[in-house]
MARGU-736561 format. One record per atom (N, C-alpha, C): residue in one letter; z negated, x negated, y negated. Coordinates in steps of 0.001 Angstrom, whole numbers, plus 500000, padded with zeros to 6 digits. Layout:
N
AZXY...
end
This chain:
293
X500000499156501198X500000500000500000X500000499126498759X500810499694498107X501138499037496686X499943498868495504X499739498419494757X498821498488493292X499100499914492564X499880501104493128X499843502186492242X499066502734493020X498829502415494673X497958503197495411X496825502784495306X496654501613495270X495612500912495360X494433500686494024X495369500845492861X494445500590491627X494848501999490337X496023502335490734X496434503681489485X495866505286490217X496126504823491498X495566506420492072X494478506854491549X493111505626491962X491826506333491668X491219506199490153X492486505220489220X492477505086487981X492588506505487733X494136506948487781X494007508373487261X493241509477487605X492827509633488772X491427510478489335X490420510407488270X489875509080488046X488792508785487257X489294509029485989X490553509591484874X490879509547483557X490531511134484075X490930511757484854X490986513109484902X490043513644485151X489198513017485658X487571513882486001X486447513171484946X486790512487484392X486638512054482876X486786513197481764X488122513661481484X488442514652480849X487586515897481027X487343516388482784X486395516854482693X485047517193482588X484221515799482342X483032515771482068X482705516264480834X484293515747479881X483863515549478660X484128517422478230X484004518111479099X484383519520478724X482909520187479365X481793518947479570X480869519893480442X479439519499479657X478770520680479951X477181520281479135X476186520814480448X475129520465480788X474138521435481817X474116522800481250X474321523290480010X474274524919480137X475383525248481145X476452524398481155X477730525350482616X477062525269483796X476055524225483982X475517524258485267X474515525512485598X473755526077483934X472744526725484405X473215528118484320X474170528167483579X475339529311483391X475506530196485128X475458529600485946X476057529920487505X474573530553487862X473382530436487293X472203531231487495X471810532611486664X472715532795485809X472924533640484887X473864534851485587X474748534004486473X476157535150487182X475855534724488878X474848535064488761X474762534539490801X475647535389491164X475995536264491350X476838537207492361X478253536950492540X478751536499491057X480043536011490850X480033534570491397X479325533135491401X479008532460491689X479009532142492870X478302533046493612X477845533203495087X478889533229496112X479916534784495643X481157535021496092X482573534085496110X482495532786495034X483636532280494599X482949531024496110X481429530916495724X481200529233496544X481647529923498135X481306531054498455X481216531701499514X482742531363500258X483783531795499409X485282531586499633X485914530559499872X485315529625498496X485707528358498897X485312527363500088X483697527619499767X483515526693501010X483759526772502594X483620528647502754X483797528698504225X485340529291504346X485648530398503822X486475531399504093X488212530294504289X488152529830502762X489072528891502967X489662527938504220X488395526839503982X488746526152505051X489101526769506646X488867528398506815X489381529093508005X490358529364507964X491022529587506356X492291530470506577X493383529324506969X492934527938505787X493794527038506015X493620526205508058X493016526588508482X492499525780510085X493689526953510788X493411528144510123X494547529354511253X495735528991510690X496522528520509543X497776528248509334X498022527205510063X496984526126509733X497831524402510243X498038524926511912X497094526044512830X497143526261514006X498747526987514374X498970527683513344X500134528728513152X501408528269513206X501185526854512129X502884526064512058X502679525214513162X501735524902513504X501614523626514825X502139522622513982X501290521906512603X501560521103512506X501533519489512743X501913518413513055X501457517183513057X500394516945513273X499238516337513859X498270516130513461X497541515619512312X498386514467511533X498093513775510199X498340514893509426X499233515454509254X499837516688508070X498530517876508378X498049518012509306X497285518825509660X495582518880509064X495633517100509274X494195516945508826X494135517040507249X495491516621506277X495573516547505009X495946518020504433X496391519159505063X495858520594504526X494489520595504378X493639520025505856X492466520781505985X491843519530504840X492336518496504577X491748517983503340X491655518671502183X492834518725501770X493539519625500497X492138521193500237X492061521403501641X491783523015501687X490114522633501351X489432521477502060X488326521429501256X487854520507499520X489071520441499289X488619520376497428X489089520840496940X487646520527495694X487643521304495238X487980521777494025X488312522764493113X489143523666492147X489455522571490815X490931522750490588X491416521415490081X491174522183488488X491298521503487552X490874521331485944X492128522573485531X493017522774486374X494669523335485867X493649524998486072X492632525187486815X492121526661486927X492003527057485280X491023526110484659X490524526329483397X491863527136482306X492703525880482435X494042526932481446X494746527923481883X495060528354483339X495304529442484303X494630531105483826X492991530954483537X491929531857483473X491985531868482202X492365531204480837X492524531481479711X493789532495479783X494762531873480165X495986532429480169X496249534040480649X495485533751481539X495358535803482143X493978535944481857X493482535568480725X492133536650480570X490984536764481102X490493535740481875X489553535487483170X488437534854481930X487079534768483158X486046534370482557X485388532770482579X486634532349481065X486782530525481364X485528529852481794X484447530793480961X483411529697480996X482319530005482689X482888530756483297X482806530798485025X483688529703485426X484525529484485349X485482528755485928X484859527470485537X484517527112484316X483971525543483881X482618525530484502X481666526667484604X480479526010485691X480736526263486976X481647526836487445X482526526503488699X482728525378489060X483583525061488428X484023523560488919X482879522425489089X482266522889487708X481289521468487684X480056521583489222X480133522977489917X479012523002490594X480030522181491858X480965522447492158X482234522563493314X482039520946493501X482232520433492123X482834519344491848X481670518166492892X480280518650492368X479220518056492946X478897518623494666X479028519505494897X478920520393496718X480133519269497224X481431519070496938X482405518731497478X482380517299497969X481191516754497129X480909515211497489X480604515594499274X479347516449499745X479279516537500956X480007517478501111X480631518298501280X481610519105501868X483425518623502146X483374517934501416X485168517728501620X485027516520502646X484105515166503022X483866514455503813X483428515155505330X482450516612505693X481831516897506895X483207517711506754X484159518663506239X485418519361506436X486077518400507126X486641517355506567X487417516330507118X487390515796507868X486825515082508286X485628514522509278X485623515417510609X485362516941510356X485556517701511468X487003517903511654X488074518277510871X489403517920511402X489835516846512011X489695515590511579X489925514608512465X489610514316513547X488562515149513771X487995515279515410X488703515938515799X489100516821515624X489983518101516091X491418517499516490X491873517164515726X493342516962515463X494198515468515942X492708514558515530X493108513280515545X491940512401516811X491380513311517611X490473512639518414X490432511099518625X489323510100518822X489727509033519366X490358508357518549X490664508521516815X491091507511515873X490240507026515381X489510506362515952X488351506280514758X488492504720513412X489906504804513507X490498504201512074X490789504707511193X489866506427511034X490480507123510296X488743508235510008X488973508874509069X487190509474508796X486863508724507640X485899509778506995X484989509521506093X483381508925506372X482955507421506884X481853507757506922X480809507501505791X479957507013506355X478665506694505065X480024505788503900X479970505174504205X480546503881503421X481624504692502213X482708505090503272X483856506132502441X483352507282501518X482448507754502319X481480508841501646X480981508822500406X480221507225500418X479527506986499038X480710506569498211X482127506378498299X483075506267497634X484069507045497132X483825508358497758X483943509576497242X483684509992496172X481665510152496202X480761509967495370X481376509249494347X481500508005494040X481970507718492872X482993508085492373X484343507921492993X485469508703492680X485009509801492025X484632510759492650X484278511887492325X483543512594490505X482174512004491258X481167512371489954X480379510877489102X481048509937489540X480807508919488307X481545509482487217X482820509437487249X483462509789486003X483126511418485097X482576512149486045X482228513501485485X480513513231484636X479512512259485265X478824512026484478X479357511144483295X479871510367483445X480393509348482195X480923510294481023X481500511355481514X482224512346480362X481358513014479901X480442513531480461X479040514645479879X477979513367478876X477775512198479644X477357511709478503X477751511094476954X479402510910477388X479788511107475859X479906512100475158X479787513306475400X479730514442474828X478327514614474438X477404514344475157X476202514533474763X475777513338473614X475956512397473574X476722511000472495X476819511472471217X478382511570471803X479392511871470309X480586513154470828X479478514335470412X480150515629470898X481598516010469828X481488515352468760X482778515210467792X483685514369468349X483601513328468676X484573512679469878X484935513417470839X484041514017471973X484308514433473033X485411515718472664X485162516279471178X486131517866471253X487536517094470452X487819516227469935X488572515564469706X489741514811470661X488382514217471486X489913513681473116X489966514877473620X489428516169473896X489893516643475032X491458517427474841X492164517869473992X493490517956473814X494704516919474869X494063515497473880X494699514214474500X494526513825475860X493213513962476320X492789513527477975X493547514674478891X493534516182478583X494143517520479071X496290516994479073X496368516072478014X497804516110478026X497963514686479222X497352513504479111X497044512870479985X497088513624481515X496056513864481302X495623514523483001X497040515269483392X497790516078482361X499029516474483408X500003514934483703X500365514328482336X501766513312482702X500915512847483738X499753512310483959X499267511453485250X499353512035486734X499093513305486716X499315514281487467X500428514363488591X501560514431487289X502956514592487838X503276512906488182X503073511622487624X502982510297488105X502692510120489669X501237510488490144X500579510571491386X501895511446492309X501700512849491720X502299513368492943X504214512684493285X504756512797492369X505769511666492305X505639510558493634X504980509537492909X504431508551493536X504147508538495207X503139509716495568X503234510246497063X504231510639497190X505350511439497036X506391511705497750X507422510908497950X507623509893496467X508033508698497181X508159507546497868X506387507194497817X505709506986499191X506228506520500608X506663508003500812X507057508658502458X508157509781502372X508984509198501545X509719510600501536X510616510545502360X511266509917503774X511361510283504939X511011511571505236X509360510533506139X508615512302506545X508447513371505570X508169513553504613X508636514314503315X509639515737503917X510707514661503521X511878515207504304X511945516314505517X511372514743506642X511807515727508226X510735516978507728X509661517010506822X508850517996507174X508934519333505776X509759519013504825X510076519549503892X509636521319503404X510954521849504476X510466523506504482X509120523840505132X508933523358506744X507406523636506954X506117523006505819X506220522042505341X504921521883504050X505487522454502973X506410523218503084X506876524027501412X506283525569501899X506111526044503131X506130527393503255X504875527608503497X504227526265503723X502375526650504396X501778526280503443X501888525338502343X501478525199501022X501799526212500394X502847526853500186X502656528296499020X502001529229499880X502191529678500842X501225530660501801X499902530638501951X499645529087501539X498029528606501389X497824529296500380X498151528907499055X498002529020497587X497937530834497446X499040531793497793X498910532553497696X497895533210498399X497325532869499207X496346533618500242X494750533349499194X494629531727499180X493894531514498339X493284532202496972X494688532073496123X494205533340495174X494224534994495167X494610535128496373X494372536753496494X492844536671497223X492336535969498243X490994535876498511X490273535663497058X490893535093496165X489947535016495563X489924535980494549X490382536585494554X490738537954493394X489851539160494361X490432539503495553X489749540891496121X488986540777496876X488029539993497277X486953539482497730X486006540214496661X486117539199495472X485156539190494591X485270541046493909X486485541356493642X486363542767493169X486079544085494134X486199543651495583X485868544177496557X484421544628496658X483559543708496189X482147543668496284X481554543994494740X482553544508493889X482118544534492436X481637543834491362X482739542860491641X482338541923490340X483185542027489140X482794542065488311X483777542299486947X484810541200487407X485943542312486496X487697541623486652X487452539973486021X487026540148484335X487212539097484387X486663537418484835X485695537970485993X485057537105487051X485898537100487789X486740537787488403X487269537909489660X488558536846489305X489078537412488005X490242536729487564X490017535018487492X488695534588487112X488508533089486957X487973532453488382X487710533812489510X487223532873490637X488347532907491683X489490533830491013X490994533655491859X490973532489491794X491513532147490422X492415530654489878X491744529624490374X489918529692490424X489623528449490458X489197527908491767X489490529118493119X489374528747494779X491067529045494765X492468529234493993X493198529576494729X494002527882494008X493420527722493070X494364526055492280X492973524919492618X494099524505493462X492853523062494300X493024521527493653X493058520815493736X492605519442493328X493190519011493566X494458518782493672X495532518141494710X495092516492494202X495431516268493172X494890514616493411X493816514248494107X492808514551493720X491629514209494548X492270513886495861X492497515304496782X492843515061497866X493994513627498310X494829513479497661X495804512537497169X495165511406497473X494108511203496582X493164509931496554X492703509660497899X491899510551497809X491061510512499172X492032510066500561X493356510678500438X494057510409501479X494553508850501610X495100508365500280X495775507100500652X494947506164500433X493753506278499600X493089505141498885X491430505169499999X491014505920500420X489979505745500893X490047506388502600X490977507011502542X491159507496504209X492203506294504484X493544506029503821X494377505023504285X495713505642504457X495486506727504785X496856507586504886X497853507796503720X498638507685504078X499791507867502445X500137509688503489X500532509641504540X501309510582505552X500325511989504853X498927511366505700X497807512678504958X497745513053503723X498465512767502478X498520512446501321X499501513815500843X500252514226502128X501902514598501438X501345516344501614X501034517267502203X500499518504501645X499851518160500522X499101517565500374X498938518104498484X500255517830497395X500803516639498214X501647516177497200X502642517631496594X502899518118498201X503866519252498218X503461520739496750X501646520683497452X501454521539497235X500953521512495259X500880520295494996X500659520077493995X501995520606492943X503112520258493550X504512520555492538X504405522072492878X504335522687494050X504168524285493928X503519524933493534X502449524753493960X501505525621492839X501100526218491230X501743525248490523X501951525562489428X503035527134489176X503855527078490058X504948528238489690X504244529452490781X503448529403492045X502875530230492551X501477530945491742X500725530073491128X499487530585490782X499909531389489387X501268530763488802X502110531354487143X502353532836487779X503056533172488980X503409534178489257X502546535171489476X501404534621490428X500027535692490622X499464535680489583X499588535260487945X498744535282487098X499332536584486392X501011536875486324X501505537950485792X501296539213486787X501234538923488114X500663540292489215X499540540374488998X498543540145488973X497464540644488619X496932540776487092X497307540438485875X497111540707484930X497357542183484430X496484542764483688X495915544333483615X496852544639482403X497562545999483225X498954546330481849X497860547330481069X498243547559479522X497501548385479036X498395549904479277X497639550488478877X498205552147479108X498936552363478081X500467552941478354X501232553309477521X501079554134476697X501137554270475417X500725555376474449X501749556287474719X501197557539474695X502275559047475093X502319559255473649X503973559613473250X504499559900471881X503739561122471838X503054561411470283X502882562313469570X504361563186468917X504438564770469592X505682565258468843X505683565511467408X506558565261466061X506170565537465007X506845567163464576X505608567732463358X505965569159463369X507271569180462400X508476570090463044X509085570362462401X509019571061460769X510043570239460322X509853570960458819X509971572201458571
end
Protein backbone atom coordinates (compact mmCIF):
# COMPACT_ATOMS: atom_id res chain seq x y z
CA UNK A 1 0.00 0.00 0.00
CA UNK A 2 0.96 3.31 -1.14
CA UNK A 3 1.51 6.71 1.18
CA UNK A 4 -2.19 7.76 0.16
CA UNK A 5 -3.20 4.59 2.04
CA UNK A 6 -0.91 4.64 4.39
CA UNK A 7 -0.59 8.37 5.55
CA UNK A 8 -3.68 10.51 3.57
CA UNK A 9 -6.42 7.93 4.43
CA UNK A 10 -6.33 8.33 8.17
CA UNK A 11 -5.09 12.02 7.52
CA UNK A 12 -8.37 12.74 5.99
CA UNK A 13 -10.48 10.66 8.57
CA UNK A 14 -8.78 12.74 11.21
CA UNK A 15 -9.55 16.44 9.12
CA UNK A 16 -13.11 15.10 9.01
CA UNK A 17 -13.88 14.00 12.43
CA UNK A 18 -12.05 17.12 13.36
CA UNK A 19 -14.65 19.15 11.56
CA UNK A 20 -16.85 17.31 13.60
CA UNK A 21 -15.77 17.93 16.97
CA UNK A 22 -15.55 21.34 16.14
CA UNK A 23 -19.52 21.28 15.62
CA UNK A 24 -19.89 19.56 19.13
CA UNK A 25 -20.28 20.86 22.82
CA UNK A 26 -21.44 18.18 25.86
CA UNK A 27 -24.92 19.86 25.73
CA UNK A 28 -25.35 17.38 22.27
CA UNK A 29 -24.26 14.73 24.48
CA UNK A 30 -26.73 15.60 27.26
CA UNK A 31 -29.31 16.61 24.66
CA UNK A 32 -29.92 12.50 23.94
CA UNK A 33 -31.23 12.50 27.80
CA UNK A 34 -33.64 15.11 27.08
CA UNK A 35 -35.15 12.82 23.84
CA UNK A 36 -34.54 9.20 25.24
CA UNK A 37 -37.21 7.64 23.16
CA UNK A 38 -36.01 9.15 19.96
CA UNK A 39 -32.46 8.31 20.99
CA UNK A 40 -33.20 4.91 22.15
CA UNK A 41 -35.02 3.91 18.84
CA UNK A 42 -32.28 5.40 16.36
CA UNK A 43 -29.23 3.46 18.80
CA UNK A 44 -31.70 0.49 18.78
CA UNK A 45 -31.59 0.37 14.72
CA UNK A 46 -28.36 1.10 14.29
CA UNK A 47 -26.69 -1.01 16.48
CA UNK A 48 -28.70 -4.22 16.20
CA UNK A 49 -31.40 -4.09 13.53
CA UNK A 50 -28.89 -2.97 10.93
CA UNK A 51 -26.15 -5.05 11.25
CA UNK A 52 -29.09 -8.00 10.62
CA UNK A 53 -30.47 -6.58 7.71
CA UNK A 54 -27.04 -6.02 6.21
CA UNK A 55 -25.78 -10.08 7.50
CA UNK A 56 -29.35 -11.25 5.45
CA UNK A 57 -28.25 -9.33 2.22
CA UNK A 58 -24.40 -10.24 2.17
CA UNK A 59 -26.26 -14.01 2.86
CA UNK A 60 -28.73 -13.15 -0.13
CA UNK A 61 -26.06 -12.06 -2.88
CA UNK A 62 -23.63 -14.83 -1.61
CA UNK A 63 -21.10 -12.51 -1.56
CA UNK A 64 -17.18 -13.06 -1.46
CA UNK A 65 -16.13 -13.46 1.73
CA UNK A 66 -13.78 -10.20 1.91
CA UNK A 67 -16.69 -8.07 0.16
CA UNK A 68 -18.82 -9.66 2.71
CA UNK A 69 -16.94 -8.83 5.80
CA UNK A 70 -16.55 -5.01 4.43
CA UNK A 71 -20.59 -4.53 4.14
CA UNK A 72 -20.78 -5.99 7.53
CA UNK A 73 -17.98 -3.34 8.25
CA UNK A 74 -19.63 -0.50 6.46
CA UNK A 75 -23.02 -1.69 8.22
CA UNK A 76 -21.43 -1.26 11.67
CA UNK A 77 -20.38 2.57 11.38
CA UNK A 78 -21.30 4.76 12.36
CA UNK A 79 -23.67 7.85 10.86
CA UNK A 80 -21.41 9.92 8.58
CA UNK A 81 -21.33 14.06 9.13
CA UNK A 82 -23.34 14.13 5.33
CA UNK A 83 -26.66 13.07 7.88
CA UNK A 84 -26.33 16.60 9.48
CA UNK A 85 -26.93 18.55 5.96
CA UNK A 86 -29.44 15.70 4.70
CA UNK A 87 -31.86 16.53 8.07
CA UNK A 88 -31.48 20.29 7.48
CA UNK A 89 -32.43 19.83 4.01
CA UNK A 90 -35.80 17.86 4.64
CA UNK A 91 -36.65 19.43 7.87
CA UNK A 92 -35.49 16.83 10.45
CA UNK A 93 -34.37 17.44 13.95
CA UNK A 94 -30.53 18.64 13.22
CA UNK A 95 -29.70 19.00 16.59
CA UNK A 96 -30.80 14.97 17.19
CA UNK A 97 -28.76 14.07 14.52
CA UNK A 98 -25.54 16.12 16.03
CA UNK A 99 -26.01 14.31 19.52
CA UNK A 100 -26.50 11.30 17.47
CA UNK A 101 -23.56 11.08 15.98
CA UNK A 102 -21.47 12.32 18.71
CA UNK A 103 -23.00 9.41 20.99
CA UNK A 104 -22.56 6.69 17.77
CA UNK A 105 -19.34 8.15 17.17
CA UNK A 106 -18.06 7.05 20.78
CA UNK A 107 -20.39 3.28 21.08
CA UNK A 108 -18.73 2.52 17.60
CA UNK A 109 -15.21 2.51 19.09
CA UNK A 110 -16.54 -0.96 20.72
CA UNK A 111 -19.10 -1.87 18.39
CA UNK A 112 -17.73 -1.62 14.83
CA UNK A 113 -14.45 -3.81 16.13
CA UNK A 114 -16.90 -6.90 18.17
CA UNK A 115 -19.36 -6.44 14.58
CA UNK A 116 -16.33 -7.12 12.58
CA UNK A 117 -14.52 -9.28 14.37
CA UNK A 118 -17.70 -11.47 14.44
CA UNK A 119 -17.92 -11.40 10.60
CA UNK A 120 -14.61 -12.46 10.07
CA UNK A 121 -15.28 -15.41 12.00
CA UNK A 122 -18.10 -16.09 10.02
CA UNK A 123 -16.96 -15.46 6.66
CA UNK A 124 -13.28 -15.54 6.89
CA UNK A 125 -12.64 -18.41 9.53
CA UNK A 126 -9.03 -19.37 10.27
CA UNK A 127 -7.51 -15.87 8.91
CA UNK A 128 -6.28 -14.76 11.65
CA UNK A 129 -4.20 -12.07 9.50
CA UNK A 130 -7.12 -10.30 9.52
CA UNK A 131 -9.47 -8.80 12.81
CA UNK A 132 -9.52 -6.09 15.01
CA UNK A 133 -7.76 -6.92 18.15
CA UNK A 134 -6.69 -5.06 21.33
CA UNK A 135 -3.88 -3.42 19.45
CA UNK A 136 -6.13 -2.44 16.14
CA UNK A 137 -8.84 -1.65 18.52
CA UNK A 138 -6.99 0.96 20.47
CA UNK A 139 -6.27 2.37 16.93
CA UNK A 140 -9.58 2.76 16.06
CA UNK A 141 -9.97 4.63 19.24
CA UNK A 142 -7.72 7.13 18.03
CA UNK A 143 -8.70 7.32 14.53
CA UNK A 144 -11.89 7.67 15.72
CA UNK A 145 -12.37 10.05 18.83
CA UNK A 146 -8.92 11.69 19.19
CA UNK A 147 -9.79 14.00 16.54
CA UNK A 148 -13.50 14.52 17.77
CA UNK A 149 -12.03 15.52 21.18
CA UNK A 150 -9.35 17.81 19.61
CA UNK A 151 -12.35 19.64 17.78
CA UNK A 152 -14.64 20.12 20.96
CA UNK A 153 -11.71 21.50 22.64
CA UNK A 154 -11.11 24.14 20.21
CA UNK A 155 -14.44 25.17 20.27
CA UNK A 156 -14.53 25.24 23.80
CA UNK A 157 -11.00 27.51 23.28
CA UNK A 158 -11.87 29.69 20.61
CA UNK A 159 -15.63 29.10 19.85
CA UNK A 160 -15.21 32.21 17.22
CA UNK A 161 -12.68 30.12 15.43
CA UNK A 162 -14.43 26.97 15.69
CA UNK A 163 -17.87 28.75 13.87
CA UNK A 164 -15.56 30.29 11.43
CA UNK A 165 -13.68 26.88 10.09
CA UNK A 166 -16.64 24.97 10.11
CA UNK A 167 -17.96 26.19 6.51
CA UNK A 168 -14.21 25.50 5.30
CA UNK A 169 -13.53 22.03 7.21
CA UNK A 170 -17.52 20.93 5.86
CA UNK A 171 -16.11 21.97 2.20
CA UNK A 172 -12.87 20.02 2.96
CA UNK A 173 -14.52 17.00 4.38
CA UNK A 174 -16.47 16.59 0.97
CA UNK A 175 -13.31 17.30 -1.77
CA UNK A 176 -11.45 14.75 0.73
CA UNK A 177 -14.28 12.53 0.69
CA UNK A 178 -14.59 12.16 -2.96
CA UNK A 179 -10.30 11.89 -2.98
CA UNK A 180 -10.57 8.61 -0.58
CA UNK A 181 -13.37 7.06 -2.30
CA UNK A 182 -11.67 7.70 -5.77
CA UNK A 183 -8.55 6.46 -4.43
CA UNK A 184 -10.25 2.94 -3.23
CA UNK A 185 -11.70 2.25 -6.39
CA UNK A 186 -8.70 2.82 -8.03
CA UNK A 187 -6.99 0.81 -5.71
CA UNK A 188 -8.66 -2.46 -7.06
CA UNK A 189 -10.60 -1.54 -9.72
CA UNK A 190 -10.28 -4.94 -11.36
CA UNK A 191 -12.30 -6.54 -8.62
CA UNK A 192 -14.31 -3.32 -8.64
CA UNK A 193 -15.21 -4.30 -11.88
CA UNK A 194 -15.73 -8.23 -11.81
CA UNK A 195 -18.00 -7.17 -8.85
CA UNK A 196 -19.55 -3.89 -10.08
CA UNK A 197 -23.51 -4.48 -10.47
CA UNK A 198 -23.64 -6.95 -7.41
CA UNK A 199 -21.88 -4.05 -4.92
CA UNK A 200 -24.03 -1.41 -6.88
CA UNK A 201 -27.39 -3.25 -6.13
CA UNK A 202 -26.65 -4.40 -2.37
CA UNK A 203 -25.20 -1.02 -1.48
CA UNK A 204 -28.30 0.98 -2.66
CA UNK A 205 -30.66 -1.80 -1.22
CA UNK A 206 -28.61 -1.39 1.97
CA UNK A 207 -29.02 2.41 2.00
CA UNK A 208 -32.55 2.30 1.09
CA UNK A 209 -33.62 -0.24 3.65
CA UNK A 210 -31.51 1.66 6.11
CA UNK A 211 -33.34 4.83 5.79
CA UNK A 212 -36.75 3.51 5.63
CA UNK A 213 -35.88 1.49 9.01
CA UNK A 214 -35.02 4.44 10.05
CA UNK A 215 -37.95 6.61 9.26
CA UNK A 216 -40.89 3.88 10.25
CA UNK A 217 -39.48 2.27 13.05
CA UNK A 218 -39.19 5.41 14.84
CA UNK A 219 -42.77 6.83 13.64
CA UNK A 220 -44.18 3.44 14.13
CA UNK A 221 -43.67 3.72 17.85
CA UNK A 222 -44.53 7.56 17.88
CA UNK A 223 -41.92 9.66 17.66
CA UNK A 224 -42.30 13.05 16.22
CA UNK A 225 -41.62 13.35 12.30
CA UNK A 226 -39.10 15.61 12.79
CA UNK A 227 -37.10 12.95 14.94
CA UNK A 228 -37.91 10.34 12.73
CA UNK A 229 -36.73 12.44 9.76
CA UNK A 230 -33.09 13.04 11.49
CA UNK A 231 -32.87 9.36 12.78
CA UNK A 232 -33.65 8.14 9.01
CA UNK A 233 -30.65 10.12 7.58
CA UNK A 234 -28.45 9.54 10.38
CA UNK A 235 -28.75 5.22 10.63
CA UNK A 236 -29.58 5.27 6.80
CA UNK A 237 -26.06 7.72 5.64
CA UNK A 238 -23.06 5.70 7.15
CA UNK A 239 -19.44 6.67 7.40
CA UNK A 240 -18.14 5.29 4.47
CA UNK A 241 -14.62 6.59 5.11
CA UNK A 242 -14.21 5.45 8.37
CA UNK A 243 -15.06 2.13 7.16
CA UNK A 244 -12.54 2.83 4.20
CA UNK A 245 -9.93 3.45 6.84
CA UNK A 246 -10.51 0.83 8.94
CA UNK A 247 -10.41 -1.48 5.94
CA UNK A 248 -7.10 -0.65 4.22
CA UNK A 249 -5.14 1.12 6.91
CA UNK A 250 -5.74 -0.89 10.02
CA UNK A 251 -7.50 -4.21 8.84
CA UNK A 252 -5.02 -4.29 5.62
CA UNK A 253 -7.59 -4.89 3.14
CA UNK A 254 -7.87 -2.45 0.21
CA UNK A 255 -10.58 -5.55 -1.31
CA UNK A 256 -12.68 -4.96 2.19
CA UNK A 257 -12.45 -1.32 1.48
CA UNK A 258 -14.60 -1.44 -1.90
CA UNK A 259 -18.50 -1.64 -0.50
CA UNK A 260 -18.10 1.52 1.06
CA UNK A 261 -16.18 2.80 -1.65
CA UNK A 262 -19.25 1.78 -3.87
CA UNK A 263 -21.54 2.76 -1.45
CA UNK A 264 -20.08 6.00 -0.66
CA UNK A 265 -20.55 7.46 -4.51
CA UNK A 266 -24.29 6.07 -4.17
CA UNK A 267 -25.62 7.16 -1.50
CA UNK A 268 -25.56 10.57 -1.95
CA UNK A 269 -28.24 10.31 -4.95
CA UNK A 270 -30.23 7.45 -2.88
CA UNK A 271 -30.58 9.22 0.51
CA UNK A 272 -31.35 12.86 -2.11
CA UNK A 273 -34.18 10.74 -3.41
CA UNK A 274 -35.69 9.38 -0.03
CA UNK A 275 -35.28 12.90 1.26
CA UNK A 276 -37.95 14.21 -1.51
CA UNK A 277 -40.29 10.78 -0.66
CA UNK A 278 -40.64 11.38 2.54
CA UNK A 279 -40.71 15.07 2.89
CA UNK A 280 -44.33 16.39 4.08
CA UNK A 281 -46.33 18.15 1.05
CA UNK A 282 -48.38 20.96 2.50
CA UNK A 283 -52.15 20.89 1.80
CA UNK A 284 -53.31 22.48 -1.23
CA UNK A 285 -55.38 25.55 -0.72
CA UNK A 286 -59.05 24.91 -2.28
CA UNK A 287 -59.90 28.12 -4.50
CA UNK A 288 -62.31 30.43 -2.88
CA UNK A 289 -65.26 31.16 -5.68
CA UNK A 290 -65.54 34.99 -6.17
CA UNK A 291 -69.16 36.63 -5.97
CA UNK A 292 -70.36 37.60 -9.09
CA UNK A 293 -70.96 41.18 -9.85
Amino acid sequence: MGPLTTIGLPVALGIIMFGLGLSLTPRDFARVAKQPKAALVALVCQLLLLPLICFGLVLLFDLPPVLAVGMMLLAASPGGTTANLYSHLFRGDVALNISLTAVNSVLAVFTLPLITNLAIAYFLPGDEGLGLQIAKTIEVFAIVLVPVALGMLVRWWKPAFADRMDKPVRIASVVILIVVIAGAIASNLELLLANAGTLALITVLFCVLSLTVGFLVPRLLKVGRAQSVATSFEIGIHNATLAIVIAQTVIGSVEMSLPAAVYGVLMFFVALAFGFLIRERKPVAEAVPTASA
